[in-house]
N, C-alpha and C positions, 0 to 999 in steps of 0.2 A: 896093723889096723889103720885103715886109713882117715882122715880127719876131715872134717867138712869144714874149708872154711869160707867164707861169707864176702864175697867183694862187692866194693859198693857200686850198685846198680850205672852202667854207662851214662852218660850223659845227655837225653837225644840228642841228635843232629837239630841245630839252629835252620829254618827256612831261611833264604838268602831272603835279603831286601828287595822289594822292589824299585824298578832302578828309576824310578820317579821319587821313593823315598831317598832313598842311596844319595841322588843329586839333589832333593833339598837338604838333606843333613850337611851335606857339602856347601849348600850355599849357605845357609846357617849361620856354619863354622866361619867361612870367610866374612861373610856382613858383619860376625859382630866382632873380628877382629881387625878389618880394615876400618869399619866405622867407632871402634871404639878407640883406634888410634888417632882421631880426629876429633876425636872427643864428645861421638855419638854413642855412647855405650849403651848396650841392651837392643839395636837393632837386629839382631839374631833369634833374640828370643822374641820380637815384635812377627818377624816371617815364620818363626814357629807354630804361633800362635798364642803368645803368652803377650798381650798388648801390656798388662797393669804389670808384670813382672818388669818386662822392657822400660817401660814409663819411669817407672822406682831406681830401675839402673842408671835410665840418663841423668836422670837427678838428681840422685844419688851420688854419683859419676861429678857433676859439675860443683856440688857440692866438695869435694874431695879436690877436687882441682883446686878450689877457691883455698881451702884450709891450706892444702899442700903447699901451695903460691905465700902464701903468708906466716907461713910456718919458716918455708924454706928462705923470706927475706928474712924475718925476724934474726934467723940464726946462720945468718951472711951467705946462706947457698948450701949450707953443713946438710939442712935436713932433705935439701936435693937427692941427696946420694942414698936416700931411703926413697922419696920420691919416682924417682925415674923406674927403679926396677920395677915396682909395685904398676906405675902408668903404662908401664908393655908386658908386663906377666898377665893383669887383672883381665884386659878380651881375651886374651889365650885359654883363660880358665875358664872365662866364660861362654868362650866357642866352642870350649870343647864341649861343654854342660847343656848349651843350644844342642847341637849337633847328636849328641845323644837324645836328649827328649826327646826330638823329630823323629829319630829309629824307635826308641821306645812305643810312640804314640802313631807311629805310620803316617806324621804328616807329611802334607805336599808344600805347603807356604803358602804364603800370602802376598805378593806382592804390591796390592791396593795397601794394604796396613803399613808396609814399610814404606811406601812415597808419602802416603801421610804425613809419619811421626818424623822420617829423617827429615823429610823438604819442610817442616812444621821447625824442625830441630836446627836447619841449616840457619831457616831465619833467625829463628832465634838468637844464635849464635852471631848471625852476620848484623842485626839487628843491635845488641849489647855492644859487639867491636866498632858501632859506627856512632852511637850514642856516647860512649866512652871516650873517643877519639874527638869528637865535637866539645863535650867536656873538655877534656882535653885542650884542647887549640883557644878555648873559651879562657879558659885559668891560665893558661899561658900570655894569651895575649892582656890579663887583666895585669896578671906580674909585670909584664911587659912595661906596661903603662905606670905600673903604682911603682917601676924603680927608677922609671925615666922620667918620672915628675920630680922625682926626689935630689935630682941632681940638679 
């Protein structure tokens, strides 16, 4: 007697991408992992289309940098070695997570979006390193002065 048994129904066939999505998921993946090794993190998701997720990442992102830095004086360079993996794994996961929504959602990108927030970001960044550094030369040369009076 023969038995009927029941397999589960194939899988369809996935439509391919279109190759206008295919190459934004691709550029995606790269933005946010070249820019967030620079310390622009969430650019991938900004060309996705996701400006406020993007937004929360760099800031997110700079915030982390800052604690990491202070963390890792605090505790002579110990908590580096937590540090670092985390600051090159974190766009990798995030590229990959861009790169997918774009296929998910069929987007193309944004281009205009990302010159915005990166070139908005760059300053930013080049901005603080110049302010910092003025400070910087400022307190130095005050030292300067407050141990060469002293003698």
């Amino acid at each position: 007697m023969p038995t009927s048994e029941t397999s589960p129904p194939a899988a369809a066939p996935r439509e391919p991408l279109a190759p206008a999505v295919q190459s934004a998921a691709t550029t995606a993946l790269i933005l946010e992992i070249v820019f967030g090794l620079f310390s622009l993190f969430g650019i991938g998701h900004v060309y996705s289309g996701r400006l406020g997720l993007g937004l929360a990442l760099m800031v997110g992102w700079w915030v982390y940098i800052a604690a990491a830095g202070f963390i890792s004086t605090l505790t002579g360079g110990l908590a580096g070695c937590l540090a670092i993996p985390i600051y090159i794994a974190a766009p990798i996961f995030s590229g990959i997570q861009a790169s997918a929504y774009v296929k998910k959602v069929g987007a193309t990108g944004s281009w205009r979006s990302v010159a915005f927030v990166a070139g908005g970001g760059c300053l930013l960044i080049a901005g603080t390193i110049c302010l910092l550094s003025f400070f910087g030369v400022i307190s130095l040369g005050f030292l300067t002065a407050l141990f060469s009076s002293q003698q």
